[in-house]
C-alpha positions as CSV (number, residue, x, y, z in Angstrom):
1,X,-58.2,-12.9,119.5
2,X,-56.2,-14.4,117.0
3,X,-52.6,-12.2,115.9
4,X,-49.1,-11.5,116.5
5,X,-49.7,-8.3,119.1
6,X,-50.0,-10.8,122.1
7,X,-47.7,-13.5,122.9
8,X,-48.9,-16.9,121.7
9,X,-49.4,-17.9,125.6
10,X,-51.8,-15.4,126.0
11,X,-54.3,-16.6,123.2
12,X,-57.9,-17.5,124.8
13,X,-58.4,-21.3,125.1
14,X,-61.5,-21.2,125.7
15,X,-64.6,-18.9,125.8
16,X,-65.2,-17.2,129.2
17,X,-68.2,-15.2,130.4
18,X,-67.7,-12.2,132.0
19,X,-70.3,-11.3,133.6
20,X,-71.0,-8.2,132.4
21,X,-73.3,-7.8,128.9
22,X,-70.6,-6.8,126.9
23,X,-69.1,-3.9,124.9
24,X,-71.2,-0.5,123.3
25,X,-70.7,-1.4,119.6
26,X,-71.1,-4.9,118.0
27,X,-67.8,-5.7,115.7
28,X,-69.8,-4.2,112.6
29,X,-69.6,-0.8,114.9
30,X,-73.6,-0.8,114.8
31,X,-74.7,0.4,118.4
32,X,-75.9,-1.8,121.0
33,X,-79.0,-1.5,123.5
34,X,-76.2,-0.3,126.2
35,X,-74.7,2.8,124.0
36,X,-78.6,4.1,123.0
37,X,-79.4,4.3,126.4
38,X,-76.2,5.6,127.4
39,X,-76.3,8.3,124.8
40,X,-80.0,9.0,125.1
41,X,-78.8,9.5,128.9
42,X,-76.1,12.0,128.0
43,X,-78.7,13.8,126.0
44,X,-81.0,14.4,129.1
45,X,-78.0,15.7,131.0
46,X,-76.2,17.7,128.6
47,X,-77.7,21.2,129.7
48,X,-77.0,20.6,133.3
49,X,-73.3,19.7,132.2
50,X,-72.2,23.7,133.5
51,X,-73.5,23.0,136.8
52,X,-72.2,18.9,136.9
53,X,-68.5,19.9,136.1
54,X,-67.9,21.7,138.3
55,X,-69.7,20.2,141.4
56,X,-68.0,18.9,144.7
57,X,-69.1,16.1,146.9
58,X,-71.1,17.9,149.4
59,X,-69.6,17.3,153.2
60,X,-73.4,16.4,154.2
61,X,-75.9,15.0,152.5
62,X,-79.3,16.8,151.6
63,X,-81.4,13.8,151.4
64,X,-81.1,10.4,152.6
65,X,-82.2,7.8,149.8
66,X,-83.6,4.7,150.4
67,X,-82.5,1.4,148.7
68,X,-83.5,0.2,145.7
69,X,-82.4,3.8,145.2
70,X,-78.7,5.6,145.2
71,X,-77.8,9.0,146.0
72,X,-75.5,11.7,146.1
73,X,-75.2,14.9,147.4
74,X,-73.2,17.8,145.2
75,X,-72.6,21.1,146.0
76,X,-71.0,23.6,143.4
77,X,-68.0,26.3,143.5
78,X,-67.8,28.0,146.9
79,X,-70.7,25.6,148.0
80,X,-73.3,28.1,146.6
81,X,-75.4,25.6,144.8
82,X,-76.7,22.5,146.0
83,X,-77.9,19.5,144.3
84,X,-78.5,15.7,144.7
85,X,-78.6,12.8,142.1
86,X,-80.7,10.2,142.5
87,X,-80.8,6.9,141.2
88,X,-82.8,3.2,140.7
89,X,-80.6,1.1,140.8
90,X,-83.1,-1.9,139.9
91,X,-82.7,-2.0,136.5
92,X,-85.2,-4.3,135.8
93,X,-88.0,-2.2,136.9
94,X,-89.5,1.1,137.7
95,X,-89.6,2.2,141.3
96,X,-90.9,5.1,143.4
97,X,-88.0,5.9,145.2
98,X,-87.8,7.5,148.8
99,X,-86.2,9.8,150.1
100,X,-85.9,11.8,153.4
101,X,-85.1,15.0,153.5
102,X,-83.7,17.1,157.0
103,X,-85.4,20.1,156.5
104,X,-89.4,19.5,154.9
105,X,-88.5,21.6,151.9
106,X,-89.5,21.1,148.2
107,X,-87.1,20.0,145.4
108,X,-86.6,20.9,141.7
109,X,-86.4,18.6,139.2
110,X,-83.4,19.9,137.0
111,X,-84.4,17.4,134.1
112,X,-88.3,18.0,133.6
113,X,-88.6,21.2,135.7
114,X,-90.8,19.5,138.1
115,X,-91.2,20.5,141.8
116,X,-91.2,17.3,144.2
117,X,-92.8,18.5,147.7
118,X,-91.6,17.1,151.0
119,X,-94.2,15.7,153.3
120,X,-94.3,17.3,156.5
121,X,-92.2,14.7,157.7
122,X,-89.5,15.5,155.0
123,X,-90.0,12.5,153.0
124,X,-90.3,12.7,149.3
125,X,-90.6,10.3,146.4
126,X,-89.2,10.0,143.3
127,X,-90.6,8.0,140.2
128,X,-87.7,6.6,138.1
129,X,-87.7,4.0,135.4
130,X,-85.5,0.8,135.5
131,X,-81.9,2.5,136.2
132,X,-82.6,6.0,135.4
133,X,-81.8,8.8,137.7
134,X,-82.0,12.7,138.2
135,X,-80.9,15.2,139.4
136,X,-82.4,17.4,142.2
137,X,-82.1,20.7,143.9
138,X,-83.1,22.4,146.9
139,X,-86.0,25.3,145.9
140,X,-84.9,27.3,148.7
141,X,-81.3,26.3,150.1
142,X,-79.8,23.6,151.3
């Protein structure tokens, strides 16, 4: 940064990474790789935005989700509705992620409409692509 909004004691001396890739817009405002796949992930969870507003953490979780994975369990007003997002967290490559469910029950799908069934032993994979994620409910109750 080169101006008069900052003190002159705060100008950069030297370049610094980070550690982080870096902003969603390059200085010409074009988009980066970060804000297309942010947007195009917005996009898949726009029509489920009713239902994601207004969920609460749920005070147990419906599935358990094993690592490289990430998950979350959400409930909705008066604890009606229950859902669960999952996540890959690898972001360098797609994974089957596992999860284990209490009850051997079968899930929805809430962004392709697919049912996932629970093996008898209430486990129950999800296929995700590097950093992607979805969003799961309960077919019959939680």
């Amino acid at each position: 940064y080169e101006g008069s909004t900052f003190p002159h004691c705060m100008a950069a001396k030297a370049e610094v990474a980070l550690g982080f890739p870096g902003a969603l817009v390059h200085r010409d405002v074009s988009s980066t790789a970060q804000y297309e796949a942010a947007a195009e992930a917005f996009g898949a969870l726009k029509g489920l935005l009713p239902l994601l507003r207004d969920a609460q953490v749920a005070p147990e979780p419906m599935l358990e989700v094993e690592p490289p994975g990430w998950g979350r369990s959400f409930v909705g007003p008066g604890g009606k509705r229950g859902i669960v997002v999952v996540v890959n967290d690898d972001t360098e490559s797609a994974q089957s992620v596992h999860c284990h469910s209490a009850r051997p029950i079968a899930y929805r799908d809430l962004r392709t409409g697919n049912t996932i069934d629970c093996a008898a032993d209430g486990t129950l994979s999800v296929q995700l692509s590097p950093g992607d994620g979805t969003v799961l409910e309960p077919v019959s109750g939680p």
